[in-house]
Backbone bond lengths (Angstrom), bond angles and torsions (degrees), N, CA, C in turn:
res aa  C-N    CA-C-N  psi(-1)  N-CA   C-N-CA  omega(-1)  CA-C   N-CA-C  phi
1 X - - - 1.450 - - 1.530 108.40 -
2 X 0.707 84.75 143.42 2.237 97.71 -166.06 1.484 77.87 -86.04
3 X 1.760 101.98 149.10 1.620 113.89 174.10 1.338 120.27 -103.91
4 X 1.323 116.23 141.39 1.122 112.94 -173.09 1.735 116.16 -76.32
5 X 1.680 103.58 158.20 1.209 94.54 -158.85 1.794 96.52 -94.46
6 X 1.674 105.63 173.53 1.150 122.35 164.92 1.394 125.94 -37.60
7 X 1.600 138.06 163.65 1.179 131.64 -177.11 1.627 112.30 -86.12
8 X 1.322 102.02 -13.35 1.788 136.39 -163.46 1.531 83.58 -102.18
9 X 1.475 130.36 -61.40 1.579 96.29 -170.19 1.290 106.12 -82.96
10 X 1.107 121.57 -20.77 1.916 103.41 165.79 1.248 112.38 -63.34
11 X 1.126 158.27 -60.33 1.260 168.63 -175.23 1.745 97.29 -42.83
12 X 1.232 108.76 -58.95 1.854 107.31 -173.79 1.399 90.23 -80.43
13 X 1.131 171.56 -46.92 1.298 154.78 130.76 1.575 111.49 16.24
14 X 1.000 93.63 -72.20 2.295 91.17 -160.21 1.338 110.68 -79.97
15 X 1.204 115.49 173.33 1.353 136.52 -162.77 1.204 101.62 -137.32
16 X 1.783 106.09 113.09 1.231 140.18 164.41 1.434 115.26 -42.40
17 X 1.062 131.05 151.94 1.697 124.92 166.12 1.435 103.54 -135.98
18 X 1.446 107.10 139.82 1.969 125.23 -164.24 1.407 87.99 -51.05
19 X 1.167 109.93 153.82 1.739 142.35 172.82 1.165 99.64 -72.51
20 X 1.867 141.44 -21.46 1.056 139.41 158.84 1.607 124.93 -67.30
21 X 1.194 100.41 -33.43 1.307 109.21 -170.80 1.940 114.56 -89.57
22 X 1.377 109.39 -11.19 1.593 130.41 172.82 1.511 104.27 -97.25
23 X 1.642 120.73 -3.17 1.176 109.38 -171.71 1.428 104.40 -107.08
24 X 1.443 106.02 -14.88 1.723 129.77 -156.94 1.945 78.44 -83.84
25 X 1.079 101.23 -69.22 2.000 104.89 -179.27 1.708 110.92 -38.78
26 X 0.875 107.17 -28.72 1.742 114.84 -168.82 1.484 107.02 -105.04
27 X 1.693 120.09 13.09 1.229 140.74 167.83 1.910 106.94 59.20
28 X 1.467 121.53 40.83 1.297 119.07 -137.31 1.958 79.89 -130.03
29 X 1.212 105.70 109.83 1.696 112.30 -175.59 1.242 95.30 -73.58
30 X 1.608 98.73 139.75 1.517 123.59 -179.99 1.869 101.68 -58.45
31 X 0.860 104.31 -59.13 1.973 86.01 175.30 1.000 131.48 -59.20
32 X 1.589 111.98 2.44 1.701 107.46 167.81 1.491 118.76 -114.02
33 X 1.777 102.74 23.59 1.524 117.92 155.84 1.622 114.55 -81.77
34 X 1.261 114.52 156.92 1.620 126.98 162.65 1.314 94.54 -113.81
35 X 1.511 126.89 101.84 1.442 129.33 -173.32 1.440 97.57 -80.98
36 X 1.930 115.53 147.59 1.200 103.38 163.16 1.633 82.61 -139.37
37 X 1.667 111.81 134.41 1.489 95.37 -161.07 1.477 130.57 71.89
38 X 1.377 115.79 165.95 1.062 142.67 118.67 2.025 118.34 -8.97
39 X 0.933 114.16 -64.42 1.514 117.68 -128.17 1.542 88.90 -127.67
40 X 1.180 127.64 -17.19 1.633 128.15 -174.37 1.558 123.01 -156.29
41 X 1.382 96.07 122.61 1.568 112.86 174.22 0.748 125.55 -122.60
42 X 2.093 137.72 156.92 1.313 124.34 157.23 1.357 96.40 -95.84
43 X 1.824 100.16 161.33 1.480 113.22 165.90 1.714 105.84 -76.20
44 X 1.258 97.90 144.74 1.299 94.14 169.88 1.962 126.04 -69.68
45 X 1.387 113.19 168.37 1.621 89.46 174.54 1.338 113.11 -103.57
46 X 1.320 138.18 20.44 1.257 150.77 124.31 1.462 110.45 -21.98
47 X 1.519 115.63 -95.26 1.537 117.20 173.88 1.562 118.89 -47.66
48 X 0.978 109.81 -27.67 1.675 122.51 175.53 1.572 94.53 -46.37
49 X 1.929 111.63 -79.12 1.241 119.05 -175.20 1.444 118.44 -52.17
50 X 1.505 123.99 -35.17 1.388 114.40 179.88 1.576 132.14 -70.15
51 X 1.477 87.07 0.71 2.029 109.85 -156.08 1.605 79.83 -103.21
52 X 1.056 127.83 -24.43 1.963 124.81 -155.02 1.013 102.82 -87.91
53 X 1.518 141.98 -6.20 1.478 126.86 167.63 1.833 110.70 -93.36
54 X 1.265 100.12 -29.80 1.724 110.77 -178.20 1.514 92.17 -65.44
55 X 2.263 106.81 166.09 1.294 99.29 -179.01 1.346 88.75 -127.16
56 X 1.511 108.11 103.18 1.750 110.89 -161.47 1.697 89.41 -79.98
57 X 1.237 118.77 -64.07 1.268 120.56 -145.84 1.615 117.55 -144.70
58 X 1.374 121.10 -146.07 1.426 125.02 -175.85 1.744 116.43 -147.96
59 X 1.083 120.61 136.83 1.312 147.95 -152.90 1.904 92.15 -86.72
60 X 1.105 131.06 122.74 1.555 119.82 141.27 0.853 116.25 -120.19
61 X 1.525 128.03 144.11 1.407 120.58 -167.70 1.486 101.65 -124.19
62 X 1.156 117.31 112.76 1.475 114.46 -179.78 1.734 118.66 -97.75
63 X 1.394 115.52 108.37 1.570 132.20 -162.00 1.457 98.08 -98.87
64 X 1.329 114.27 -175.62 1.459 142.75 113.17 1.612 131.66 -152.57
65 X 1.001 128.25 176.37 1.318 120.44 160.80 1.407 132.01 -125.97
66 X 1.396 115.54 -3.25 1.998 111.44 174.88 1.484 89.77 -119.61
67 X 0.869 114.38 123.21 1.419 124.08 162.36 1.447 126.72 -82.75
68 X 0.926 111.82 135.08 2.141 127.10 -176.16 1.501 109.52 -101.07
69 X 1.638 110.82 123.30 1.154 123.40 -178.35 1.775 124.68 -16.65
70 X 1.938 107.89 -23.10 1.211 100.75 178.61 1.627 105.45 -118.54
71 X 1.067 106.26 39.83 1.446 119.81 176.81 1.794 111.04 75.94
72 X 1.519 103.81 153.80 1.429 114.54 169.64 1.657 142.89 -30.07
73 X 1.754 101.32 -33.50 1.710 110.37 -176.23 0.833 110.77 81.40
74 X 1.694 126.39 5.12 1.798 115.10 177.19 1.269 112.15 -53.71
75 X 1.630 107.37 -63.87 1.271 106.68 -167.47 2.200 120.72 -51.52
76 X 1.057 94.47 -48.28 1.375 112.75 178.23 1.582 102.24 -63.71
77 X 1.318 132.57 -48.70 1.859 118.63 168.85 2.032 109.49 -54.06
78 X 1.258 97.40 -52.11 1.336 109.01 -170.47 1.954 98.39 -57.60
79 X 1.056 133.58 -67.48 1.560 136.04 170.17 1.317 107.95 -21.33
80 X 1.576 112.54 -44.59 1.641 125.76 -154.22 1.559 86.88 -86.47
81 X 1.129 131.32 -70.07 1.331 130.82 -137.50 1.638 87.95 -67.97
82 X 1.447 131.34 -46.99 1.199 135.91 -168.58 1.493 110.79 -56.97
83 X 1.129 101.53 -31.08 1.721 101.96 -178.29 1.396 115.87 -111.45
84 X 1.294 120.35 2.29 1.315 132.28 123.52 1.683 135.51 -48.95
85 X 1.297 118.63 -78.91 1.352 126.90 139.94 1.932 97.14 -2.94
86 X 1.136 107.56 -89.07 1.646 127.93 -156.15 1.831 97.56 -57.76
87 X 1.195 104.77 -19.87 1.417 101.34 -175.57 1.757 116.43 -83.63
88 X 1.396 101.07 -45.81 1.552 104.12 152.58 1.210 140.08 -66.22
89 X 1.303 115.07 8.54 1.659 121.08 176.60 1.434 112.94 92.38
90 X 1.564 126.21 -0.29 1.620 121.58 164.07 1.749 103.46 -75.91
91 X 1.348 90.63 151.99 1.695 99.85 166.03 1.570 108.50 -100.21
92 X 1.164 96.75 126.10 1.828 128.19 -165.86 1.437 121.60 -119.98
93 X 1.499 104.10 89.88 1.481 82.00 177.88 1.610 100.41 -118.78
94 X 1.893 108.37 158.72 1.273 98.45 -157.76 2.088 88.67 -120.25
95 X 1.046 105.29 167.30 1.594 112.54 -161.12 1.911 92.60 -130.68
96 X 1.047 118.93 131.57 1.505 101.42 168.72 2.014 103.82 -146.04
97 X 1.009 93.62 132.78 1.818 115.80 177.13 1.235 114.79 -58.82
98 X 1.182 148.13 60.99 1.154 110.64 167.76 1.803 113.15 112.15
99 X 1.760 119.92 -8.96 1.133 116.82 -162.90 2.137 111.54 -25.76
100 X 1.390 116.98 152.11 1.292 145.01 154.36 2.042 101.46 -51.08
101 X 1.047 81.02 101.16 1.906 80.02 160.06 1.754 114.81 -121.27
102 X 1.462 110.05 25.19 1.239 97.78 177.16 1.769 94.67 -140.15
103 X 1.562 132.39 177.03 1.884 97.63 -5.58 1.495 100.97 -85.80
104 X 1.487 97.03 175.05 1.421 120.72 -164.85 1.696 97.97 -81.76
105 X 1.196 116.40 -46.13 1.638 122.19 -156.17 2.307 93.17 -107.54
106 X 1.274 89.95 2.39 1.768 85.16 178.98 1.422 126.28 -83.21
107 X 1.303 128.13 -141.90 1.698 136.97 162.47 1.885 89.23 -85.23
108 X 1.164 118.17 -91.30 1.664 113.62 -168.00 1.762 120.08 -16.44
109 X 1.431 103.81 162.69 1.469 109.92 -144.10 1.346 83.17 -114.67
110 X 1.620 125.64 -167.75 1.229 169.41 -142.46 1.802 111.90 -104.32
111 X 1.418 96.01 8.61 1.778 93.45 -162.97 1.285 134.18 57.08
112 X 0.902 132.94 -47.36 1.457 140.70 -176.43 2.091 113.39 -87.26
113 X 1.610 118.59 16.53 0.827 105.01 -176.09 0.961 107.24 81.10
114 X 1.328 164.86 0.30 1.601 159.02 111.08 1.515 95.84 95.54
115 X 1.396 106.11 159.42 1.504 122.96 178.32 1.470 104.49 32.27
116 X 1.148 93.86 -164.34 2.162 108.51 -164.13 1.602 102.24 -33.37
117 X 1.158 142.19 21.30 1.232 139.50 151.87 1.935 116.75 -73.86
């Protein structure tokens, strides 16, 4: 069985795509970015307010409340469902607070859903 690779060589593996060009898919006009970089923008709250009377879409909110020695799975459900979502042809975008990046040497992961996430 071939081994799977690191979360670090998947990660240096893929190819990023401009924050312009993910914003163009999400129908989101380039002047109502605050570019920082290449690779990251905020929306402005202009388009924010003009988007808030339309009923584009749907909210999931992924919680918990008792936590397990290797942490909750928010981050890692929330990654999944989004690229799920995105896999069936909805547009998905996922928002996350704050992800867990530690510990480094423990069971917990990488924040972002680790490997091919």
């Amino acid at each position: 069985m071939k081994p799977v690779p690191s979360d670090l060589t998947i990660a240096q593996q893929s190819t990023m795509l401009p924050i312009d060009q993910i914003a163009a898919k999400l129908n989101i006009p380039t002047d109502d970015l605050e570019q920082f970089g290449k690779y990251k923008a905020k929306v402005g709250m202009d388009f924010c307010q003009k988007q808030s009377s339309k009923n584009l879409g749907k909210l999931i909110l992924v919680t918990a409340i008792t936590p397990t020695p290797a942490g909750e799975g928010k981050t890692t459900t929330t990654v999944g469902l989004g690229d799920g979502m995105n896999r069936i042809g909805k547009k998905a975008v996922i928002c996350l607070r704050e992800p867990s990046l530690e510990p480094s040497f423990g069971m917990k992961g990488g924040a972002a859903g680790g490997g091919y996430a």
